[in-house]
C-alpha distance (Angstrom), angle and dihedral (degrees) to the residues before:
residue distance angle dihedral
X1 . . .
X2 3.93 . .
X3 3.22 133.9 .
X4 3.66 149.4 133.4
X5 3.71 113.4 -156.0
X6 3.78 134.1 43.5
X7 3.66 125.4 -150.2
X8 3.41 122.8 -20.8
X9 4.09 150.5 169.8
X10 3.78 88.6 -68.7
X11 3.93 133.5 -124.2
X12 3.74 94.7 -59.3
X13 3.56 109.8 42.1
X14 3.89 115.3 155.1
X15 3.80 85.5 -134.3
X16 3.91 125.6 25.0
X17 3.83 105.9 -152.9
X18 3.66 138.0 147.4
X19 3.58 94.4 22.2
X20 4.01 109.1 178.6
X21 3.67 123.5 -113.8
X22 3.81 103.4 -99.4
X23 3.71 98.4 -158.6
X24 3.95 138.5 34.8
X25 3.60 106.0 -94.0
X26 4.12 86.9 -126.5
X27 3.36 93.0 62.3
X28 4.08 99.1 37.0
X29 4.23 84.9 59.5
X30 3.91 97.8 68.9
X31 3.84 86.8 63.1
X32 4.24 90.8 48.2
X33 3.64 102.5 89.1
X34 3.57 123.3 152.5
X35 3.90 117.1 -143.7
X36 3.45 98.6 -90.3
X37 3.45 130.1 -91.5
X38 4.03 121.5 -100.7
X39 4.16 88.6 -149.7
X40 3.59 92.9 52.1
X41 4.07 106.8 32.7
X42 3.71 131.8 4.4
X43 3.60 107.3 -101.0
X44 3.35 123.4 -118.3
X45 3.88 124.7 -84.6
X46 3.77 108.9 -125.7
X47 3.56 88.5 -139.2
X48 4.42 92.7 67.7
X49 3.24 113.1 111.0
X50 3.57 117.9 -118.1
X51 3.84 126.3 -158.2
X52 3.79 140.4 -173.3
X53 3.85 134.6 -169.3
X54 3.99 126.4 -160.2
X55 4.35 106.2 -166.0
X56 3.91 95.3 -176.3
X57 4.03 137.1 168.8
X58 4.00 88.1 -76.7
X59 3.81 114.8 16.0
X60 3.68 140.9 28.9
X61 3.98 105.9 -137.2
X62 3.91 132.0 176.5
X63 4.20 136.4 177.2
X64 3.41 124.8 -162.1
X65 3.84 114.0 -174.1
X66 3.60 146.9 139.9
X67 3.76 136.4 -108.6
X68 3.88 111.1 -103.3
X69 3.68 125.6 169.8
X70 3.67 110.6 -45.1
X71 4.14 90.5 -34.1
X72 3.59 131.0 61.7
X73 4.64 126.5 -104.3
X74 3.74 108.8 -139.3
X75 3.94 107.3 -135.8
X76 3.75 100.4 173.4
X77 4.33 134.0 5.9
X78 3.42 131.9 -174.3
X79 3.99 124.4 -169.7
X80 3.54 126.1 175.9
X81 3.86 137.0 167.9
X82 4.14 102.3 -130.3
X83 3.70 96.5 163.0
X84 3.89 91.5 -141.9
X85 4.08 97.2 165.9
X86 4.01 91.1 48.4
X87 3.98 103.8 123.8
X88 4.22 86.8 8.2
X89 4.25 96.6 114.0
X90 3.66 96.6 45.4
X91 4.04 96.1 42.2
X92 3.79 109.3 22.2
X93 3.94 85.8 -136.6
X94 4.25 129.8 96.2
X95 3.50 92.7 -123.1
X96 4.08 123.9 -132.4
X97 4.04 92.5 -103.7
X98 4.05 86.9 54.9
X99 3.34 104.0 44.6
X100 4.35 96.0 42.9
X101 4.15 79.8 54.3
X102 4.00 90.2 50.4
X103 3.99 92.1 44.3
X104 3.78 89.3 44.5
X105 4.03 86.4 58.3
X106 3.71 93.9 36.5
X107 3.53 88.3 60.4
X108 4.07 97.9 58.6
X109 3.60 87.4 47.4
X110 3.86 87.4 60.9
X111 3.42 93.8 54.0
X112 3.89 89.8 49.3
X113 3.59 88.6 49.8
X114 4.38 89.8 51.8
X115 3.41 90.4 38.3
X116 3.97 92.6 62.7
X117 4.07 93.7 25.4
X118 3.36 93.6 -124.5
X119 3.59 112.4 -169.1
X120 3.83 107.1 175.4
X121 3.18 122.5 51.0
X122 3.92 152.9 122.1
X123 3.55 127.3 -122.9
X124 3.64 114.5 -177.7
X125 4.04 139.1 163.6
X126 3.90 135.1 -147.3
X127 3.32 159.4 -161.3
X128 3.99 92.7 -18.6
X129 3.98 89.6 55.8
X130 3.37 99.1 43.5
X131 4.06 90.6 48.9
X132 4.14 99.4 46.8
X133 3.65 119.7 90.1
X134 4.21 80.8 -142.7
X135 3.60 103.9 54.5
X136 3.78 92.0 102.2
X137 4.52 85.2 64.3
X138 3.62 90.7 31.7
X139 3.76 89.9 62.9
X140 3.67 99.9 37.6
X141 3.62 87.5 55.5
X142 3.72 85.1 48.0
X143 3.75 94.2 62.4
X144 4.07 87.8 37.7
X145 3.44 90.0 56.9
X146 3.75 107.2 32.3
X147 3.74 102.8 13.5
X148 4.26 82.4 -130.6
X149 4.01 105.5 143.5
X150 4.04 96.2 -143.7
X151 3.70 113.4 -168.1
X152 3.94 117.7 -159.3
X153 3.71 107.8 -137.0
X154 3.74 132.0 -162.1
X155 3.95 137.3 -92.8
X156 4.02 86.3 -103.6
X157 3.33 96.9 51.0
X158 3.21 102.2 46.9
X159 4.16 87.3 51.0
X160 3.59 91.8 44.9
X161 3.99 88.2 53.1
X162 3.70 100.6 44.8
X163 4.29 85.1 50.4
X164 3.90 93.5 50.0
X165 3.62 91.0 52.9
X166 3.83 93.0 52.2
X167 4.31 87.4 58.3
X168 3.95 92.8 107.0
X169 4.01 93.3 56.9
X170 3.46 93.9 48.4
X171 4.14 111.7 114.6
X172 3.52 117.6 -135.6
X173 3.86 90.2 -138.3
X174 4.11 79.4 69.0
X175 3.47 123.6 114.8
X176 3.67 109.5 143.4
X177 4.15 106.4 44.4
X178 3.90 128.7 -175.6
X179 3.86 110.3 -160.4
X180 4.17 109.2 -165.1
X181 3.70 118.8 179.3
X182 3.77 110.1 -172.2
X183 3.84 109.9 -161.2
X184 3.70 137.2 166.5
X185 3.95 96.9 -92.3
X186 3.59 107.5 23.6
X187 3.77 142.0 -13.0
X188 3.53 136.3 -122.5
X189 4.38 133.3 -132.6
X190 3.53 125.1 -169.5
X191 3.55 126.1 170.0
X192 3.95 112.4 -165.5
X193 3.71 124.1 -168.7
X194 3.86 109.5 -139.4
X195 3.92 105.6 160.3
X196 3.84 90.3 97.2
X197 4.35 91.6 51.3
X198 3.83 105.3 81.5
X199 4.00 109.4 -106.8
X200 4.07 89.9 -109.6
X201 3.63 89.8 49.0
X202 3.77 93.7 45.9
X203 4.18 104.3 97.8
X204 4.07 89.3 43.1
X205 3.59 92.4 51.4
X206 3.65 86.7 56.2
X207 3.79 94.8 50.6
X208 4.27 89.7 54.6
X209 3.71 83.7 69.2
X210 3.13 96.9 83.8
X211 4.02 93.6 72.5
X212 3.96 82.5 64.5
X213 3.71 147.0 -47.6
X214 3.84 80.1 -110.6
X215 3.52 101.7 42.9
X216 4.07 108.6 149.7
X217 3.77 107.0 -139.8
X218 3.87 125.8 -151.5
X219 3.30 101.7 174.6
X220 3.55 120.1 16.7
X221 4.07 122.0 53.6
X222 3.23 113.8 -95.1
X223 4.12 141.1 -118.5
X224 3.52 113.9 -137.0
X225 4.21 116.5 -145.8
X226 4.30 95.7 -153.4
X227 3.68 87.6 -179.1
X228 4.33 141.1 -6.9
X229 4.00 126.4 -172.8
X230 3.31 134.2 -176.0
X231 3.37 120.1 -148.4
X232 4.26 121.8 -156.6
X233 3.63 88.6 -143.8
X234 3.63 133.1 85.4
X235 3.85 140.3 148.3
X236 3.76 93.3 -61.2
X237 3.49 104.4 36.1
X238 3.77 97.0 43.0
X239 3.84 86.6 51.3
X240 3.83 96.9 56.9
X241 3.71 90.2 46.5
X242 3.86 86.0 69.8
X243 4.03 109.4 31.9
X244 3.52 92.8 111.5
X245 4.02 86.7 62.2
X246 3.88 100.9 95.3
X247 3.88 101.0 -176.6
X248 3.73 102.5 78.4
X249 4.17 103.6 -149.3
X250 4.16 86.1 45.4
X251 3.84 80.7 49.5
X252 3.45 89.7 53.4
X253 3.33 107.3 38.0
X254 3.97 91.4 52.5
X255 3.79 93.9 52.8
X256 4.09 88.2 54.2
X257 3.59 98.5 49.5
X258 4.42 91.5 42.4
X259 3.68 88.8 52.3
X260 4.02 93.3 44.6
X261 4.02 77.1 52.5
X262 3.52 94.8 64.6
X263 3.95 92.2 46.9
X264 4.00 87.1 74.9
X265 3.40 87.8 83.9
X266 4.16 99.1 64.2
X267 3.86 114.4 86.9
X268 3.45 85.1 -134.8
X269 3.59 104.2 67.4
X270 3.71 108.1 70.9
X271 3.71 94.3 49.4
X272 3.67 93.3 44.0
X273 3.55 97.1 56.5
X274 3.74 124.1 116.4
X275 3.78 86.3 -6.3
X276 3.82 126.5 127.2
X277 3.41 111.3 -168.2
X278 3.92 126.2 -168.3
X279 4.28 103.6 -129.5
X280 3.80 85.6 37.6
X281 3.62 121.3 131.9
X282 3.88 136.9 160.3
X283 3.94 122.0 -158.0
X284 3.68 120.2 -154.7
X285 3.76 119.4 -160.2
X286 4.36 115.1 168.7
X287 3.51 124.2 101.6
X288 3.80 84.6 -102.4
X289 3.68 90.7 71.7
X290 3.46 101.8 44.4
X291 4.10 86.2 50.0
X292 4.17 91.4 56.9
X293 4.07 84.5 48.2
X294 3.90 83.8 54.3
X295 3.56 102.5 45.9
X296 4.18 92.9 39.3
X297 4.14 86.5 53.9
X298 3.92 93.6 45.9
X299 4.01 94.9 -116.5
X300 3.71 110.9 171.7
X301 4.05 86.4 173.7
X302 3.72 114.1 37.8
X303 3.75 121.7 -113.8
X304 3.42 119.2 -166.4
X305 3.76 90.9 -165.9
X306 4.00 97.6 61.5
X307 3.61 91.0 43.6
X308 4.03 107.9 43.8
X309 3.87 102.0 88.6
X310 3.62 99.8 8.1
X311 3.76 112.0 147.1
X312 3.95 115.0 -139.9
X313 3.58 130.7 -160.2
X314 3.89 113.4 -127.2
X315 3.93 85.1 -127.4
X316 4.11 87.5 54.2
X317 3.86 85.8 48.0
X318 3.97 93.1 48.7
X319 3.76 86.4 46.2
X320 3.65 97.6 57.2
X321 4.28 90.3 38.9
X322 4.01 84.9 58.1
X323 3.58 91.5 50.4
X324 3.49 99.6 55.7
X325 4.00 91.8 49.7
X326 3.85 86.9 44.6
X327 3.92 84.2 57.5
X328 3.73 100.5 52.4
X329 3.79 121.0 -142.0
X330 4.39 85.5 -79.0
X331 3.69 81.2 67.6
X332 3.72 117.9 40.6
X333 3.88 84.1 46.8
X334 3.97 82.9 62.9
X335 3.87 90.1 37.4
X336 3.97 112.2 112.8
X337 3.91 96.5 -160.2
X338 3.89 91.4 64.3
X339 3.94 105.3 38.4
X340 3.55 130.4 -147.2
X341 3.92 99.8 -84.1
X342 3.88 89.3 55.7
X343 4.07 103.3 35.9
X344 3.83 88.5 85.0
X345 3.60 92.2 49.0
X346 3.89 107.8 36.5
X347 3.79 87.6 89.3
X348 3.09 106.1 51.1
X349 4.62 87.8 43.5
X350 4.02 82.6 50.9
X351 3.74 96.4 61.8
X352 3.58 93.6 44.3
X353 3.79 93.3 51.9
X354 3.88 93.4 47.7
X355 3.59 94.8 46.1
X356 4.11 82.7 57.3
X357 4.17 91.1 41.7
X358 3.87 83.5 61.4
X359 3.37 103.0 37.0
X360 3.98 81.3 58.2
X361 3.57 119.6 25.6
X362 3.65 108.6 -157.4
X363 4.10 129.4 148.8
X364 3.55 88.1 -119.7
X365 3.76 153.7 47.6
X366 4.20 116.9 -171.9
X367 4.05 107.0 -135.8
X368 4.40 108.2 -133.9
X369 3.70 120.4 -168.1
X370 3.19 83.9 -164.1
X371 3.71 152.1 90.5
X372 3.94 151.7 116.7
X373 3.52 95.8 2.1
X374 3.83 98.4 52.4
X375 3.88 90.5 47.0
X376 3.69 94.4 59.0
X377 3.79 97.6 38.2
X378 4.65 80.2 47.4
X379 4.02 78.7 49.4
X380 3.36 103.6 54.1
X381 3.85 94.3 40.8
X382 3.36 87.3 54.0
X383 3.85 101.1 50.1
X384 3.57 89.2 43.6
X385 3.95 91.9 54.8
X386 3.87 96.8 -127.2
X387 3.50 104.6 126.2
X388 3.61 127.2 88.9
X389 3.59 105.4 -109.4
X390 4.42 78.1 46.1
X391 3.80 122.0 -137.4
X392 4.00 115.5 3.4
């Protein structure tokens, strides 16, 4: 388990001070580019395309988009269910049947990528790689195969990513924000202090995270991380842990409460508890999330456009978790709102997101379509200084 900061004043401190650095300040400078310089290097034309590709423990996903304005046009997306985790707890290894399905995918995402003559991009793997004694041969054979340069990046990146994309659904009656990015391997927690960020300045403060969790402003107020986690279980992971279950509510039921286990962990959680807090909001961004959102609102054809920003009661959320149980695995695998690729998975999402729902009791949970990918294509926008609002 990841993380980089123990204890701590809590989520609602009076006065945030003295928070500790989060990350080594070698590895925080790779992210701290400055647009570049016109003497030294041609800047970049706003009009280059600009793509990024997430290959995690269950699917192999990629954006390629444009900058517009202050947000970000999708040109091109690729999303594809590679399984790259399946066999990973039990043997430690990506096995051969995993990683032909990941190259297979890899490989139309190359094409993409020609196709458009993309130029700048990032292509980078998770928790999978970084678990499997093999991922050294699995990405040499990668770049063999594909000539794709994949770069495994770290629990804090990763977090720090998946919170920068989230900056456009941020209110600015926030001040106390929980970030949780459920993925197929592990998921990420971070708590951000915002109540010392003006309100207007709120969603852009949460985009200048991604130079670093410890990222010294001059300038510009700051967000303050009070706590991160990162949590080796995800959607995948968490549902191989249990296969041998055969009831499916006791199945259920013991995946929530071993996930809220691993919560204990997060400064966070004891002071949270049984709290409702006016300025308080969570974000939710995993393919779990955006599934509930489509099963609450009846979509028998997803649309990302309905469910990107949609704000959920927890009663709505418990709602749509007892109707999945109350279907039985016979009947979400029929189920139109949750797809094939995610009907073995649901479950397993579900239990992590209401172990989190009662860790936190809030009225509300903000939908994101959104996640790694969009943080590193906002990242590299904004280091290249192409975006309206210019470098964040």
């Amino acid at each position: 388990m990841s993380r980089k900061r123990k204890g701590g004043a809590g989520p609602f401190p009076s006065v945030v001070a003295n928070v500790v650095p989060l990350v080594p300040m070698a590895d925080a400078a790779v992210e701290r580019r400055l647009a570049p310089d016109p003497k030294l290097e041609p800047r970049p034309d706003p009009a280059d395309l600009y793509a990024a590709l997430d290959l995690g423990t269950n699917s192999c996903r990629m954006l390629i988009a444009q900058p517009k304005g202050n947000q970000l046009h999708v040109v091109d997306s690729f999303s594809k269910s590679v399984q790259l985790g399946q066999g990973l707890e039990a043997s430690g290894r990506m096995s051969r049947a995993s990683m032909a399905r990941a190259v297979g995918a890899l490989k139309i995402c190359q094409r993409k990528l020609e196709k458009h003559r993309v130029s700048r991009m990032r292509l980078v793997a998770t928790e999978a790689c970084r678990r499997a004694s093999n991922a050294g041969e699995f990405i040499s054979v990668v770049k063999r195969e594909t000539g794709l340069a994949l770069e495994i990046i770290k629990p804090e990146e990763e977090a720090r990513l998946a919170v920068v994309s989230c900056a456009p659904l941020v209110s600015m009656k926030t001040e106390q924000l929980l970030v949780v990015d459920i993925g197929g391997g592990s998921t990420e927690l971070v708590w951000i202090d915002l109540s010392r960020v003006p309100p207007v300045e709120r969603p852009r403060a949460i985009m200048r995270l991604h130079q670093g969790f410890d990222h010294e402003e001059t300038v510009f107020p700051r967000a303050k991380v009070v706590d991160w986690i990162s949590i080796p279980l995800g959607v995948a992971t968490l549902k191989d842990m249990y296969a041998d279950v055969a009831d499916d509510g006791a199945r259920f039921a013991l995946m929530s409460w071993y996930f809220e286990e691993q919560l204990a962990g997060f400064s966070p959680y004891d002071d949270a508890a049984d709290q409702a807090r006016e300025g308080f909001q969570i974000i939710g961004t995993s393919g779990t999330v955006t599934t509930v959102a489509a099963s609450h609102l009846g979509l028998k054809r997803y649309d990302r456009n309905k469910v990107d920003g949609l704000r959920m009661t927890s009663d709505q959320i418990d709602r749509v978790i007892q109707d999945y149980l109350a279907l039985g695995p016979e009947g979400r695998r029929r189920d139109p709102r949750i797809g094939r690729d995610r009907q073995t998975l649901i479950m397993s999402g579900a239990a992590i997101l209401q172990a989190l729902l009662r860790a936190w009791p809030t009225d509300r949970l903000s939908v994101a379509d959104r996640g790694l990918r969009e943080g590193l294509l906002y990242a590299q926008m904004s280091a290249d200084g192409v975006l309206e609002d210019g470098p964040f």
